[in-house]
Structures are given as structure tokens and as C-alpha cells.
TILOLUM-890307 format. One record per residue (C-alpha): residue number from 1; x, y, z. Coordinates in steps of 0.001 Angstrom, whole numbers. Example, Ala and Ser with C-alpha at 12.3 -4.5 7.8 and 13.67 -1.06 7.14 Angstrom:
// TILOLUM-890307
(1,(12300,-4500,7800))
(2,(13670,-1060,7140))
// end
This chain:
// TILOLUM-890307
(1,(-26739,-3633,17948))
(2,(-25840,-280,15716))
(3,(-22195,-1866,15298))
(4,(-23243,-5483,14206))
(5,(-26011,-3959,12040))
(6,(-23256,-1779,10132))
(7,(-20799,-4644,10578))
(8,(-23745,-7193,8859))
(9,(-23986,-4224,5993))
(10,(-20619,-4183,5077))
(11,(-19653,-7867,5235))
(12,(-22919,-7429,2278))
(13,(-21061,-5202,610))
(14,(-17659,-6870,352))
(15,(-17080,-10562,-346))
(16,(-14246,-13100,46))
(17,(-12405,-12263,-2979))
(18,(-12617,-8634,-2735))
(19,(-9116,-6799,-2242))
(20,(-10398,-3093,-643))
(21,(-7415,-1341,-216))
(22,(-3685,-1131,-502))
(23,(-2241,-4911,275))
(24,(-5870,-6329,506))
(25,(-7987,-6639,3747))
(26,(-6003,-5351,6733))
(27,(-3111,-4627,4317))
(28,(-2120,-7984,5158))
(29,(-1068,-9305,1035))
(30,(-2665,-12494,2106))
(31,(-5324,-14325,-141))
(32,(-4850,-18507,314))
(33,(-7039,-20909,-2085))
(34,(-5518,-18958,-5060))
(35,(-4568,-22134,-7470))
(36,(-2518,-19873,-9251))
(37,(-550,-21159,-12222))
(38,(2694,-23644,-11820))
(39,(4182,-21763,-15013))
(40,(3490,-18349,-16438))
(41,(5252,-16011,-18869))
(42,(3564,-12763,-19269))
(43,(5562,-11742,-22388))
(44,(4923,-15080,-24020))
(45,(970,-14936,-23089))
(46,(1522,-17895,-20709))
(47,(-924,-18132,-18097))
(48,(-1985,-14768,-19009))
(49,(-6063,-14317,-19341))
(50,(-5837,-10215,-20489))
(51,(-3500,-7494,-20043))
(52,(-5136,-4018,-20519))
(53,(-3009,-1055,-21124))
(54,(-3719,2034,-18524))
(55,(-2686,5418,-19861))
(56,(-929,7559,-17644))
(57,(1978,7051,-14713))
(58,(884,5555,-11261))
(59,(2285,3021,-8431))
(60,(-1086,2785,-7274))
(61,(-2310,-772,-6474))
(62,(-5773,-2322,-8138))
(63,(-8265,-2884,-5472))
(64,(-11035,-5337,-6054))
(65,(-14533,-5242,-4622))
(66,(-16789,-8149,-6470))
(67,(-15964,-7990,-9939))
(68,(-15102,-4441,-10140))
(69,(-11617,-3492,-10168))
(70,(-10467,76,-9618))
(71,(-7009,1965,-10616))
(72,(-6508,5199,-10281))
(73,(-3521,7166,-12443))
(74,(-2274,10326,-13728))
(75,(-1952,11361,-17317))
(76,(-118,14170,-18115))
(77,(-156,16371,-21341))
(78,(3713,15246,-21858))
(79,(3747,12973,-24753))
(80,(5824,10507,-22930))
(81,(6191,11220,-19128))
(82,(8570,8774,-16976))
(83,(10114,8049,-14243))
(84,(13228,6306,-12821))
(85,(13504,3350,-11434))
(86,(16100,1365,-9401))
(87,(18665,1803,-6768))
(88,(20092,5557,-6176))
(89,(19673,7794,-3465))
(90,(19433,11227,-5600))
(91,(16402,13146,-4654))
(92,(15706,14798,-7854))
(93,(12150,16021,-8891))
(94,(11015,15046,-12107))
(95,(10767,17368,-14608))
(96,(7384,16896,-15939))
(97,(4855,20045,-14388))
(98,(2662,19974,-16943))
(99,(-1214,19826,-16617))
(100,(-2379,16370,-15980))
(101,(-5957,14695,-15337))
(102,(-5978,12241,-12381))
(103,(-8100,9832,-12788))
(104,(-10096,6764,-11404))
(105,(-10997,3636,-13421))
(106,(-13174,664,-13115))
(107,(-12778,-2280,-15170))
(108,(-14483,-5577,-14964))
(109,(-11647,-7851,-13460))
(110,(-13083,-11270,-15226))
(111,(-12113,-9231,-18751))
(112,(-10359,-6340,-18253))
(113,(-13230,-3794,-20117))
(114,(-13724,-300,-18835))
(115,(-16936,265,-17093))
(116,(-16497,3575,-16208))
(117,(-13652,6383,-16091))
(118,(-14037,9755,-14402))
(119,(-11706,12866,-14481))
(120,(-11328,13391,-10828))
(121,(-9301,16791,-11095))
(122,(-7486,18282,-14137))
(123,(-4805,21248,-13446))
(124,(-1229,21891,-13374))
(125,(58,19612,-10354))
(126,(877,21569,-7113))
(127,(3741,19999,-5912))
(128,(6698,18657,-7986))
(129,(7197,14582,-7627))
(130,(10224,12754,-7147))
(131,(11621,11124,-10243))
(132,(10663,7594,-9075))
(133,(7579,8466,-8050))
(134,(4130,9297,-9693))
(135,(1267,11700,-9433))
(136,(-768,8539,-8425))
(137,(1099,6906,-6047))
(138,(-1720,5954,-3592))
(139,(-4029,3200,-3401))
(140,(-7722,3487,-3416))
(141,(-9948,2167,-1191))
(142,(-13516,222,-1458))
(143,(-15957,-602,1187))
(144,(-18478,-2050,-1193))
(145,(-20910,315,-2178))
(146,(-17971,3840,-1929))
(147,(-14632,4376,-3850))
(148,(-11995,6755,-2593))
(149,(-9156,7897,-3924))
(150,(-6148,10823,-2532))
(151,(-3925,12486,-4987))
(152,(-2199,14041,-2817))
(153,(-2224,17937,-2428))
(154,(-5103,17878,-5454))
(155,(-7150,16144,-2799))
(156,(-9092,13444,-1459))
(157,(-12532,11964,-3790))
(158,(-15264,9735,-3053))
(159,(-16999,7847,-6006))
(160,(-20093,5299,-5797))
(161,(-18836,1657,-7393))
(162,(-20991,2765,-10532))
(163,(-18984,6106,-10981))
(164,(-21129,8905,-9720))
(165,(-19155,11353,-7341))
(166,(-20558,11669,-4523))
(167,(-17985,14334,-2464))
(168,(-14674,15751,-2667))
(169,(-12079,17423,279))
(170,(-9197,19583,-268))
(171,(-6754,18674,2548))
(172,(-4318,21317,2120))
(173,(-1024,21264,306))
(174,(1140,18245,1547))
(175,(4354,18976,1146))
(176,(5817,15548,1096))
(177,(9747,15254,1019))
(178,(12769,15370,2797))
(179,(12437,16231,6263))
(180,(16293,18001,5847))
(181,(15986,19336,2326))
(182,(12848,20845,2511))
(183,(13386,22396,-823))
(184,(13127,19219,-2346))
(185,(9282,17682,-3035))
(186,(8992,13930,-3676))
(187,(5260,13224,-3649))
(188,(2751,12202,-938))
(189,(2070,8083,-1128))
(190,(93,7342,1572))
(191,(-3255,5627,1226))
(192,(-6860,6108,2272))
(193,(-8508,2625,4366))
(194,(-12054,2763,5205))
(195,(-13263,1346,8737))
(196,(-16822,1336,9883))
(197,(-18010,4103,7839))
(198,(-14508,6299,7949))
(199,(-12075,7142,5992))
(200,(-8821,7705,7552))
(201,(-6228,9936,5901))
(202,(-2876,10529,7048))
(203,(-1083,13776,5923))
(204,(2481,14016,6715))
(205,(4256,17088,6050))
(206,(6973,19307,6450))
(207,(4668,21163,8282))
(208,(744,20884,9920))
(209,(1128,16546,9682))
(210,(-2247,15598,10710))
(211,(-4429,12578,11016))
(212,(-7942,12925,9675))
(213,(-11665,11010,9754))
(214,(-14246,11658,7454))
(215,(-17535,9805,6739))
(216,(-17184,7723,4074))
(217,(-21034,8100,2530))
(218,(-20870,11981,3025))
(219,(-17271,13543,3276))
(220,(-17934,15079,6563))
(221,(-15665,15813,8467))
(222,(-15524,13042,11882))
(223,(-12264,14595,13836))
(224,(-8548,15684,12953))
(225,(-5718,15365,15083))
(226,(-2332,16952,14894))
(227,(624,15241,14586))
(228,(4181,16550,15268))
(229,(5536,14604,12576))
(230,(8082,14573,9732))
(231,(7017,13851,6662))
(232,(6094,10243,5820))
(233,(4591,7774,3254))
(234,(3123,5248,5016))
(235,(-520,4346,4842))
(236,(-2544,3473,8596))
(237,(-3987,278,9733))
(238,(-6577,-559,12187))
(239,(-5706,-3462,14468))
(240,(-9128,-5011,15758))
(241,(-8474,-6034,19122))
(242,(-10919,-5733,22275))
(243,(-10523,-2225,21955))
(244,(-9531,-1186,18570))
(245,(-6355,1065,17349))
(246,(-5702,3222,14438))
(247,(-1849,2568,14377))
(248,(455,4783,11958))
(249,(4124,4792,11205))
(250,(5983,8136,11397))
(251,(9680,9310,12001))
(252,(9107,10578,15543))
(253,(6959,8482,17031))
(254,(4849,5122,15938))
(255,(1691,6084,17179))
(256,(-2040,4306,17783))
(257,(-5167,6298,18248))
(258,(-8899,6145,19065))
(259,(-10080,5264,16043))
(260,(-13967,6860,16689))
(261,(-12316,10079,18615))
(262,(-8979,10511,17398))
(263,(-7484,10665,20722))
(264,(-3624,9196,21019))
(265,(-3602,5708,22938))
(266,(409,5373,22748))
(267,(3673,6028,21180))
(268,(6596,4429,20700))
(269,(10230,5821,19507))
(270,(12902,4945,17497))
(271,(11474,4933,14085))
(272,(13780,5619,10611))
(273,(13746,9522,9981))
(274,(11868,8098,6866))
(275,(8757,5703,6815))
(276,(7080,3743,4313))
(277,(6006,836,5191))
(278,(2844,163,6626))
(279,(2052,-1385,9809))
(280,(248,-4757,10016))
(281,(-1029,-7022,12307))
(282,(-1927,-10901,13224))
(283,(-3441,-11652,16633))
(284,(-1976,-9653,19351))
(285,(999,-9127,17167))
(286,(1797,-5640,15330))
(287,(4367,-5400,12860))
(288,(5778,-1677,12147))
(289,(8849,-1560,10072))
(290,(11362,1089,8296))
(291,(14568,1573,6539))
(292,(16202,4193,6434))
(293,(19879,4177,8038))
(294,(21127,4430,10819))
(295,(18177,2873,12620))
(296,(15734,261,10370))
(297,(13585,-814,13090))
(298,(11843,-3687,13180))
(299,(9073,-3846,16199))
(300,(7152,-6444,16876))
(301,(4391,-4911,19741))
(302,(1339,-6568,21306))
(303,(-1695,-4477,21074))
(304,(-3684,-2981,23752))
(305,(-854,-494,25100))
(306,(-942,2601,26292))
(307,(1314,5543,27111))
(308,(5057,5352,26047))
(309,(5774,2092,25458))
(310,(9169,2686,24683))
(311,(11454,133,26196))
(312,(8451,-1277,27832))
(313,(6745,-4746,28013))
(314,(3832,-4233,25177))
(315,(7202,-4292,22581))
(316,(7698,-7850,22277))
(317,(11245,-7667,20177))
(318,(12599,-5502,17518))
(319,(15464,-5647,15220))
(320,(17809,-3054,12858))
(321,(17085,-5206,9729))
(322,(13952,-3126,8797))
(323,(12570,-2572,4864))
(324,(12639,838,3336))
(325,(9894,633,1165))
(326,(8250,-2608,1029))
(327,(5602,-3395,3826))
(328,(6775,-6773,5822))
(329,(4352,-10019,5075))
(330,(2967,-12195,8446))
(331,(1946,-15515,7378))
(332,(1944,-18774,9262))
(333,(3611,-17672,11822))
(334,(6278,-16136,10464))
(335,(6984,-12762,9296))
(336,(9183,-11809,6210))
(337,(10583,-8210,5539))
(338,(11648,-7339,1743))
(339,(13995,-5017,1047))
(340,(14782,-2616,-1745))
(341,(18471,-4116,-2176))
(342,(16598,-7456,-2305))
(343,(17886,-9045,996))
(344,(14778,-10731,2567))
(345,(14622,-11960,6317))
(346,(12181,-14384,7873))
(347,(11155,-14102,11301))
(348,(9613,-15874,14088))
(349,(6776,-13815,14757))
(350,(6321,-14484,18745))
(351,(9991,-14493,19390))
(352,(11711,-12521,16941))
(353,(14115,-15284,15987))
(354,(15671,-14806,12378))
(355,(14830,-18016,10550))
(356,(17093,-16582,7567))
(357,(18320,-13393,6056))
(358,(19483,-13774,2158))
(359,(19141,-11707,-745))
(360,(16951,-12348,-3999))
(361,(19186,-12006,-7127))
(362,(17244,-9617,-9238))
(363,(19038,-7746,-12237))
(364,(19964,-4768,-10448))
(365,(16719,-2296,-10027))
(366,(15579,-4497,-6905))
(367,(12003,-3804,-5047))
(368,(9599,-1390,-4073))
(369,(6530,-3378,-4423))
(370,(5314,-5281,-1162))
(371,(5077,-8837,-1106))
(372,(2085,-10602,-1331))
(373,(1386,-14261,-495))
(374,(-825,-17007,-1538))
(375,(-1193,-21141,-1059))
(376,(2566,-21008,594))
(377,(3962,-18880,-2651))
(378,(5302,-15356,-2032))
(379,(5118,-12683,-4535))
(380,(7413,-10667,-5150))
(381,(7137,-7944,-7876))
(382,(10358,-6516,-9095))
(383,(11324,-3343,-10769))
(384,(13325,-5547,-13319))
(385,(10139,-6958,-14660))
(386,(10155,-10111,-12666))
(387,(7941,-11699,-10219))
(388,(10478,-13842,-8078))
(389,(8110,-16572,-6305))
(390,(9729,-18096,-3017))
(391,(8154,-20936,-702))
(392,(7402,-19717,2195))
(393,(8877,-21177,5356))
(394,(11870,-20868,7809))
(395,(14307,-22575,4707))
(396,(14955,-19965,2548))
(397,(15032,-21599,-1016))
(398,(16204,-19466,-4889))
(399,(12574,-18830,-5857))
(400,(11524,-19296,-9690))
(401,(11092,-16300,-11682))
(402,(8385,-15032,-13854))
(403,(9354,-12298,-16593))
(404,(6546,-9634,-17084))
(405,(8341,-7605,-19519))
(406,(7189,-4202,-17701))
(407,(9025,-2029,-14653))
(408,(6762,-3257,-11223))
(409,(6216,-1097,-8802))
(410,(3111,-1448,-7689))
(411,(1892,-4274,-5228))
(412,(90,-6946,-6718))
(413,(-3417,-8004,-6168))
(414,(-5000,-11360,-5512))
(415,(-9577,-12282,-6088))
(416,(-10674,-15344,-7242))
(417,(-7542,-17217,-8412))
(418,(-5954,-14228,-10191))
(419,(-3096,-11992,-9841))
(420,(-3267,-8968,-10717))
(421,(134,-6701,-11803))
(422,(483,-3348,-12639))
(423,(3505,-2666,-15052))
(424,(4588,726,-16104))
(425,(1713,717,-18876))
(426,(-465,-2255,-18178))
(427,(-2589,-4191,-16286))
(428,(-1813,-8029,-16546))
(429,(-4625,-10868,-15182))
(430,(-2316,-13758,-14409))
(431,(-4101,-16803,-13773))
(432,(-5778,-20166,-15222))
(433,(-8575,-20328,-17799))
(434,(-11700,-22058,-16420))
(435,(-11112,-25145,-18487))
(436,(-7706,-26163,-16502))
// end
């Protein structure tokens, strides 16, 4: 009775159109009955119903609950702070260690007007970043009534939907970067979810990686578990089956855990020494990708396991085409896996079988957005300034391309027959006016 009463509350709380957390609900990027607009052209004002310009640097996603949107960013006392997109493999830090303010912003999503912006922390950052990354590179997450944002080793805060904070924690300093240049600091990126009343947090490090609960109305702390982990960027997912599973990505091992206790259920191995993408789920089916060479896994496992399943009947099939940064889609059946590069492969998502494997032709700084998907059309956000829009299905087709006219590196964001993009300095509202 307790759980249906507090599932009844939050199904209050949140609607249909709402977009909680990184990806939407379950991280899934899925949001049919969109109607978005046949034709768009963000620089020209086409199908464009505001853009808002944010100040600061973040590849944090919007997240929507009712007709609140949040963003969260990082503004730093650097006239003009930047960072450097496209495709390289140096793992510079930026340059910029000024003091910044991080800070979380509501706006109201039919206009784009501020409601509210708070100051969450303002100090000299602790860690460097790397110079693609941000200060803000994780997503909030909404349950309704709470907002909560992480910024990483300046730490994790909870806001009411109206503004008012209600707790902070300091997790420690999360020294996020390369697990075999340890001198070198990129940034922590992954996200908060909320689930039941929790907030899960997963801190990957060089050293002390943990996994962490706290209540979401409070900032108590629920549990913390270890993890003997490299550092990683991925943000966790709960899969609701009969029994449900707190699964993570990591280097090591792809775990799931208790999600009330903490308490491991299973691992799995063969992961990328570096992980991104987030695992998601549809049905039985869990999806847990990553890219980095020599390995990119692909597994496709059916929940409920427990123990090693390594080599073991609960992993349905896996491949070695597996996305560095982008998070794979599932939809109808299928599952699709965007790469940096651009090469894209469709999958069936039972039996593994590639449908296709081709390669969008974008102008050379390729992808670190994750796709979304609505009404058949995929979305994907470039770091050229295009939205390439491909049909979804097992015939892979040249999808159209929208110009933006902004670096994308954020994921986009789908309510109420909108999409929402955030470019380097603004917040576009893509959709059609209420008279078409």
C-alpha cells in the first residue's frame, strides 16, 4: 500500500509531457505524438517559437516537469570561456580556473522567461575540466515537486520547483579522468535520476568510486556502496522489472544493485576502459554500450540476473560496434547506437541482428549528443550545428538536415510537441505555433 501510495504521489507530480532527467523518463529519448515540424531552420526563425540565450558553458540537458523547464550551467569570470569541439583524442585541460557561479535555472518552457535563477555555489573550481567539456556537464533531475542538480566535486543540490533550496551534500572530490594519466582531469558528467524518493549518484574516480542514495525531500543519506571502479561518465538507470535493478556502466564491471539496500545483484565484464553511455532498457531487454578501443561492447542482457553473468545465459548477444559517447536509442523493436565518427548501426533488439551500419555525413565535428526519437523521426544533434533527422526502421535512408547555427552537444528534449536544443549559448523551442 506505502509503494502505490508514493507511486499515486508521484505519477501527481509528473505528467505525460514532463522530461525528468537526462534522455527523458527511463533515459529512454523517446516521446511519440510529437507533430513536430516537416521543415525548420533555426537560423532563419523557421519553425522556431523562442530561443533564449543562457549565459555560461554547459552540456547539460533541459529537463521538463509541467511547464517548468530547468538548465543548469556554469559562468565563469573569463570574459569569453570555451571549449573545443570535434574529433581529437588530446586530453588537454582547459585553461580557464577562474572563479565561476554554477547555477540552476527555471524558465517557463511555453515562452522561454526566467522564473527563477539561484547561485548554487560560487568559488574557484576544484578540479580542472577537459577542453571539450564544461563545468556543467550533468543533467538535472525532477520528480515533480524536487530539483537536483551535481556539479561535480562542488557537489550535489536539491531545489523545490519554485527555487527554494532545500539541502546540499559535498560528495568528496571526484577526480574524473584518465584511468592511465591520472595527472590529467577531464570533468565528472554523470547525472543524478530520482526513483521512489532517491536520488542515486554515481561517483567514479581515480580513487574511492562509489555508488550513493540519498532521500530526495531531505538529503539524507539512504546507503553508499563502494565500487572498485575506474573512472567513468555514465549516468545509472533503474530497470523496473519484478524485482527492480539499479544498473550502472563502468570499465571493470557493468554492474546492477538493490536499488532500496545497495547490495550488488550481478556483474558482468568486458566493458571499454572508458564509459559513457548510459544503460537503458525495454521489457526484459537491457542495453549497456561503450566505445572506447579495443573492446566497444555492445550487450544486450535480460534482466533479473544474478552473480557473474559473464558468458552466461542472462546476456542475450553483444557486439564490438559500441558508441563512445552517445547513449544507444530502443524503439520499435529495434535498437540504434550513434557514434562520435557518425557511423550509426541498427539492431534487432531480441536477436542482435545488424539491420544496417552506415555513417551520417556531418561536416567533420560529428556527435556527442544522444539521439532522441519521436513519431518514427530520430534526432540527432550534431556538433556542426545540425540536427540530422533519419526515419527510423531497418532501411537506413540520408536523413534531412536542420541547421541550428550553434555547436550541439547537449541531448535534446521533447514535452508537448516541442524540441528543445541547447547550443553553445542558447536555448532554441523548435516546434509549431498553435494556429498550424
Amino acid at each position: 500500500m506505502i509503494r502505490l501510495l508514493a507511486c499515486l504521489t508521484l505519477a501527481a507530480a509528473l505528467h505525460a509531457e514532463d522530461w525528468p532527467s537526462f534522455r527523458g523518463p527511463h533515459a529512454a529519448g523517446v516521446a511519440d505524438g510529437q507533430n513536430l515540424p516537416a521543415r525548420w531552420n533555426a537560423p532563419a526563425g523557421e519553425g522556431v517559437l523562442f530561443k533564449v540565450p543562457v549565459l555560461g558553458l554547459a552540456h547539460s540537458s533541459p529537463i521538463i516537469s509541467g511547464n517548468r523547464l530547468f538548465l543548469t550551467t556554469a559562468v565563469s569570470s573569463v570574459a569569453d570561456p570555451t571549449f573545443k569541439p570535434g574529433l581529437y583524442g588530446a586530453g588537454t585541460a582547459a585553461a580557464d580556473q577562474s572563479v565561476h557561479e554554477w547555477r540552476v535555472i527555471c524558465l517557463d518552457k511555453r515562452t522561454g522567461k526566467t522564473q527563477w535563477s539561484r547561485v548554487a555555489v560560487k568559488r574557484k573550481p576544484t578540479d580542472k575540466r577537459h577542453i571539450k567539456a564544461t563545468y556543467a556537464n550533468a543533467t538535472p533531475a525532477t520528480d515533480g515537486k524536487h530539483v537536483v542538480a551535481l556539479f561535480g566535486s562542488e557537489g550535489l543540490f536539491a531545489y523545490s520547483v519554485v527555487g527554494e533550496l532545500l539541502w546540499k551534500q559535498h560528495l568528496g572530490r571526484l577526480d574524473v579522468g584518465a584511468y592511465d594519466l591520472p595527472e590529467y582531469e577531464w570533468g565528472s558528467a554523470s547525472s543524478p535520476i530520482i526513483w521512489r524518493g532517491k536520488v542515486f549518484v554515481q561517483c567514479d574516480s581515480q580513487k574511492d568510486s562509489f555508488i550513493v542514495a540519498f532521500d530526495v525531500k531531505t538529503g539524507r543519506e539512504l546507503w553508499r556502496t563502494p565500487r572498485d571502479e575506474l573512472p567513468s561518465w555514465g549516468t545509472p538507470n533503474v530497470w523496473p522489472g519484478q524485482e527492480p535493478e539499479l544498473v550502472t556502466n563502468g570499465s571493470k564491471f557493468i554492474r546492477g544493485y538493490h536499488p532500496e539496500t545497495g547490495k550488488e545483484l550481478w556483474r558482468l565484464d568486458g566493458s571499454s576502459k572508458i564509459t559513457a553511455p548510459t544503460p537503458v532498457f525495454a521489457g526484459d531487454r537491457i542495453i549497456v554500450a561503450s566505445g572506447r578501443h579495443p573492446e566497444r561492447p555492445i550487450f544486450c542482457l535480460i534482466g533479473g540476473g544474478r552473480g557473474n553473468l559473464t558468458g552466461g545465459e542472462h546476456v542475450a548477444w553483444q557486439n564490438r560496434r559500441g558508441p563512445y559517447m552517445p547513449t544507444p536509442l530502443i524503439y520499435r523493436g529495434k535498437v540504434y547506437a550513434l557514434n562520435n565518427s557518425g557511423l550509426i548501426g541498427c539492431y534487432d533488439l531480441k536477436t542482435g541482428r545488424e539491420h544496417y551500419f552506415e555513417r551520417i555525413r556531418h561536416r567533420g565535428h560529428g556527435f556527442s549528443a544522444s539521439p532522441v526519437v519521436a513519431d518514427g523521426k530520430i534526432y540527432c544533434a550534431g556538433e556542426d550545428g545540425i540536427v540530422f533527422v533519419l526515419t527510423a526502421g531497418e532501411q537506413f535512408q540520408p536523413p534531412v538536415e536542420y541547421p541550428v547555427g550553434e555547436t550541439l552537444m547537449a541531448s535534446p528534449a521533447l514535452s508537448d510537441g516541442v524540441l528543445y536544443l541547447r547550443g553553445t549559448r542558447t536555448l532554441f523551442a523548435i516546434g509549431k505555433k498553435k494556429d498550424q
